[in-house]
C-alpha positions in Angstrom: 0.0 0.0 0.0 1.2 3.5 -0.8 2.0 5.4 1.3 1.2 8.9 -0.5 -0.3 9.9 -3.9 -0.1 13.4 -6.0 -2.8 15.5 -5.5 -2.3 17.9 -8.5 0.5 19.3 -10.6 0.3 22.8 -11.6 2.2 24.4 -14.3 2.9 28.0 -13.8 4.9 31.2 -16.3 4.4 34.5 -15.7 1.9 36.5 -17.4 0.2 32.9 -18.1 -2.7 30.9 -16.6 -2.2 28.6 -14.2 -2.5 25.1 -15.8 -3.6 23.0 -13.2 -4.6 18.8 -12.7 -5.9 17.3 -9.8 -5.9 13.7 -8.9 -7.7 11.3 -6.4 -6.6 8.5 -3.9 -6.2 5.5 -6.3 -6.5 4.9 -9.7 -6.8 8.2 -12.3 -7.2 7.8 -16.0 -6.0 10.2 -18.1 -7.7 10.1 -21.8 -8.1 12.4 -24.3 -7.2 13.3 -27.8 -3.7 13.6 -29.5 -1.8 16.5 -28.7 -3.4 17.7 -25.4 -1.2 17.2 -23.1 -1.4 13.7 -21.7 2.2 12.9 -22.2 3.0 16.6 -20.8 2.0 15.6 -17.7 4.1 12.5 -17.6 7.4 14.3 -18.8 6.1 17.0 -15.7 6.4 14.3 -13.6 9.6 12.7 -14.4 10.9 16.2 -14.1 10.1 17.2 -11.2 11.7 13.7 -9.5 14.8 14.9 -11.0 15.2 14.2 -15.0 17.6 16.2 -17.1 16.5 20.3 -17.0 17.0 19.3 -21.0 13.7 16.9 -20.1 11.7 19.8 -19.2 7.5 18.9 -19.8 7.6 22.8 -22.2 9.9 25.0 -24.1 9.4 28.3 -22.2 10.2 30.2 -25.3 7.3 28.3 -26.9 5.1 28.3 -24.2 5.7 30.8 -21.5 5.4 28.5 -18.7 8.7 27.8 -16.9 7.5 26.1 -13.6 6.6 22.4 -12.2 4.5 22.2 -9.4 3.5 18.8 -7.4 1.6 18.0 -4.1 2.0 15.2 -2.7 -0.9 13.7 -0.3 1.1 12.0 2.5 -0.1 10.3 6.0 2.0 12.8 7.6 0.4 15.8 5.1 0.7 17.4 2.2 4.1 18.2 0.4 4.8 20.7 -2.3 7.6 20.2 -4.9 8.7 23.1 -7.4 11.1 23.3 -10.0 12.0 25.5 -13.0 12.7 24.3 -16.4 15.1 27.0 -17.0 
């Protein structure tokens, strides 16, 4: 049994909107057309738990975001991890 699960990831850039997913305690399905930003979430992820900078989720020139953010759901409470692609 795990012992924690994320509770949402948020993207963040400045002048941009907050992009923002929230999961549940246990399973979550993530479907959807090509190109929406399934695997985005993924790479956001593997990023924050300490990929390559070069593996950031966005380009910030393309984009304008240029933050990770990830709470994590613990028994001993919730736990915030941030990191910037550039």
């Amino acid at each position: 049994m795990l012992n924690y699960f994320i509770e949402k990831i948020t993207i963040r850039g400045p002048e941009r909107k907050e992009a923002t997913i929230e999961f549940e305690k246990g399973l979550n399905i993530i479907s959807g057309p090509s190109n929406t930003g399934k695997t985005s979430i993924v790479k956001a992820i593997d990023f924050l738990y300490g990929s390559d900078k070069s593996d950031a989720p966005f380009s910030t020139e393309a984009t304008g975001y240029n933050q990770v953010e990830m709470v994590i759901n613990t028994k001993d409470g919730r736990f915030a991890l941030k990191r910037k692609f550039d």
